[in-house]
C-alpha positions, 0 to 999 in steps of 0.5 A: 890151728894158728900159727903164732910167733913163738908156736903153733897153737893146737887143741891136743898133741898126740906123742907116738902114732904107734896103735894108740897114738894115731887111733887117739889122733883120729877119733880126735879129729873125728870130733872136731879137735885139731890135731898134732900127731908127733912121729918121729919114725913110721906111722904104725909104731914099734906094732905095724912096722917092727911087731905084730905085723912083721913076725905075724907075717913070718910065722905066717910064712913058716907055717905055711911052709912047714905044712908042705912035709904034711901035705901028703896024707891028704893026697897032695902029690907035690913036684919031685925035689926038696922046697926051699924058703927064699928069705929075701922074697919074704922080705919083699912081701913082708915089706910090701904088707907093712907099707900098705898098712902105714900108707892106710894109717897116713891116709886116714890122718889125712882125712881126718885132719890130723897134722902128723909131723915127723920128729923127737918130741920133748915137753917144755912145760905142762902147755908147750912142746919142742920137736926136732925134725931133722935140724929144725926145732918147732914148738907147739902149744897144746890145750891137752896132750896125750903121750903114747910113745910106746915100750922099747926091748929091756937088755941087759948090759951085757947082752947088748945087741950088735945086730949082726949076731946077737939080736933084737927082736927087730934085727931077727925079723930083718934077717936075709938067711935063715940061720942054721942055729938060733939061740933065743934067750927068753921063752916068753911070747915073742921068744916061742913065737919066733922060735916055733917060726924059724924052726919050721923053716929048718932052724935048729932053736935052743930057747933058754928061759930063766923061769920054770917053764916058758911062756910063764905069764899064760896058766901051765895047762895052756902052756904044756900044748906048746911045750908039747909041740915045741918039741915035736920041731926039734926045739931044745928048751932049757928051762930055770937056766940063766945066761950069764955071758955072750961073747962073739967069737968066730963067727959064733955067739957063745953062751955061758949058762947057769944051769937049774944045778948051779952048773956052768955050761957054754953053746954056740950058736949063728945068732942069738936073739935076746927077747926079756922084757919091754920097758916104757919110753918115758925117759928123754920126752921131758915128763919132768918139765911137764909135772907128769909122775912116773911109777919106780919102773918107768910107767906113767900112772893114769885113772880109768880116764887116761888122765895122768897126773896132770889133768890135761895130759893123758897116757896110753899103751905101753907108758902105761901099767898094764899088758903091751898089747896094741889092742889096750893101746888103741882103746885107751887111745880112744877113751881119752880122744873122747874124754878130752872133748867131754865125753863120758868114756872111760877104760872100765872093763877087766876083759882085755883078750890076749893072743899068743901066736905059737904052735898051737895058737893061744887065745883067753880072755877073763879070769883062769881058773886060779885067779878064779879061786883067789878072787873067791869064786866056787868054779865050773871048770869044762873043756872041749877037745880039738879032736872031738870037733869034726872041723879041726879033725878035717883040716889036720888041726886036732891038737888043743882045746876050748874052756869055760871059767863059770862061777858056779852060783851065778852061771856067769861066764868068768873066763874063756881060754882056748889053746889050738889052731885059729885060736887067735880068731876064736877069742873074739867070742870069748871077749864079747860074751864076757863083755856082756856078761853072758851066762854059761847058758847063752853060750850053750843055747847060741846056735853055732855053725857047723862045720867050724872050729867055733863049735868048741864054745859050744860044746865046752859051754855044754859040757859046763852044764853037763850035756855035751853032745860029742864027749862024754861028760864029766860034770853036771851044774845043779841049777840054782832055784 
């Protein structure tokens, strides 16, 4: 790095040091490249700080503390008086997890060379970029750059946050009480996720989702064993109902609703949480100064190399079309970390697993069965009970089951779904035999450990061939000569 009059020169800037950004920085300085990583709040981004940790590790708490009602049928006597959640201790650790992970984050820049400066970025040109960094203005000239600045929550107009009753996803895992009531508007992943949580810990959970059923991005099989479980807490779900108006009023947040017969309806409720939708933060980085193009919603198209629509200038993660998962953002950040210094790496593969952290986990990866379909394939279908599986039955987790996706000509593995405990674990399996374009034959024939949840692959790939060992089988594939 040289510092000159006008700007510091550096062979690539890096936008956001969110799972994307900082992953990019670091293979970059892996490969000799210096490096300006641009951070204009904590290393780790919206994933490490206010995200995936943070409510991980609420539900985390939730879980463990809700499996003390259940603990006396497997002989745990525990001391006479009720158990009680204390809020602002689990702050404490929750605060103490995430500064243990951003101080990693900080120290593996550190040792890979990438200058991490904290500030607002704004492009000045297709080469030059300014960053305020509180009442100082710095320029850097840059040969490449990456943005990977991240998504925001999307809010309505008029169900904009005050922070105190109606919340963001951020506010609600900052809470120091657990409320007695909790409307969440929005029944998609983050919506059952905090709902399932903060039920367990005595909440009373209203969820209203706009669509026909919750979780609507996940196939409606897998989605029944949350709904199903979701009611097993207590948590009253309206589907198809729209809110209209949130007003505070008394300490309470009023809702009207819209109901699926066209009827108006109000609740109150201590809180309500407004989780809909992310959008992308492209407005405010001067994209336009740049020359980079933006789509009609924001998102910043780009090739399977991450190029944008200026060559040197790259996009990664949630600016990107594309799922918000930080585990897309981080292998685009390395792709394009590796593009840039002329490495043939690109974002070619379809199989990006998801994970979905209710009650039970869900947990796929490839194609479901109606995608399947669509794209032409004659299917296999075959799935394998929790409740058959000796060490789900053991640790009081029957609820759920695995399933294989299997084109019926090739016996090629199209797509592994898994709703149930550990789920989250579980699809790693899932994502590397489909990576390699396993056969539902090299599940079968892997020797898998017993006792463990893993054996439901095994058996669902057995039963897909129509010898499983511990159902009774349902299908046989004929094997093609």
């Amino acid at each position: 790095m040289v510092v000159g009059e006008v700007a510091v020169e550096t062979d690539v800037v890096v936008i956001g040091g969110g799972p994307g950004g900082y992953a990019a920085a670091i293979r970059l300085g892996q490969l000799g490249q210096s490096v300006v990583l641009i951070e204009k709040e904590e290393l780790g981004g919206v994933c490490l700080n206010r995200g995936c940790i943070p409510s991980k590790a609420l539900i985390h708490a939730a879980g463990e503390y809700h499996k003390l009602a259940g603990l006396g049928k497997l002989g745990i006597q525990l001391p006479e008086g009720e158990a009680s959640f204390h809020m602002p201790k689990w702050q404490t650790w929750k605060a103490s997890v995430v500064n243990q992970l951003s101080s990693g984050v900080a120290h593996l820049c550190q040792a890979n060379g990438v200058t991490v400066v904290k500030g607002s970025a704004t492009f000045l040109s297709n080469d030059r970029i300014g960053v305020e960094t509180g009442g100082d203005f710095e320029t850097y000239k840059f040969r490449q750059a990456i943005v990977a600045t991240g998504s925001r929550p999307y809010i309505p107009p008029f169900l904009t946050p005050d922070h105190q009753y109606l919340l963001d996803s951020t506010d609600v895992l900052n809470l120091q009480e657990i409320p007695n009531t909790l409307a969440i508007i929005g029944g998609g992943y983050i919506g059952m996720e905090m709902g399932m949580a903060f039920a367990k810990l005595g909440t009373k959970v209203t969820i209203l989702e706009a669509a026909d059923r919750i979780l609507p991005q996940t196939a409606s099989h897998l989605s029944q064993e949350v709904w199903k479980q979701a009611k097993k807490l207590g948590i009253t779900v309206k589907t198809g109902t729209r809110v209209e108006t949130a007003n505070v009023a008394n300490g309470q947040v009023v809702l009207e609703l819209l109901t699926p017969s066209n009827v108006r309806e109000q609740i109150s409720t201590d809180k309500a949480l407004v989780t809909i939708g992310r959008v992308p933060n492209t407005k405010d980085i001067g994209l336009t100064q740049a020359g980079v193009m933006v789509d009609e919603r924001g998102y910043i198209p780009v090739d399977p190399t991450c190029r944008t629509s200026i060559p040197h200038i790259y996009a990664i993660g949630d600016v990107t079309p594309g799922p918000a998962l930080a585990h897309r953002a981080s292998k685009q950040g390395i792709v394009a970390a590796e593009v840039i210094t002329g490495m043939p790496s690109s974002v070619d593969s379809p199989y990006v697993p998801y994970v979905i952290f209710t009650e039970p986990q869900i947990a796929g990866v490839g194609l479901t069965r109606e995608e399947a379909e669509q794209q032409g394939y004659q299917v296999t279908v075959a799935s394998f009970p929790y409740r058959a599986n000796g060490k789900a039955l053991s640790i009081d987790e029957k609820e759920g089951f695995a399933e294989v996706i299997v084109d019926e000509k090739s016996h090629l593995l199209l797509g592994m779904h898994v709703v149930g405990a550990d789920a989250s674990n579980l699809i790693g399996e899932g994502a590397l035999a489909l990576e390699m374009a396993a056969r539902v034959e090299d599940l079968a024939l892997t020797v898998h450990p017993h006792p463990t949840l893993s054996e439901v692959w095994l058996e669902a790939a057995e039963a897909a061939l129509g010898h499983a060992i511990h159902i009774v089988n349902k299908t046989k594939v004929v094997v093609q000569s």
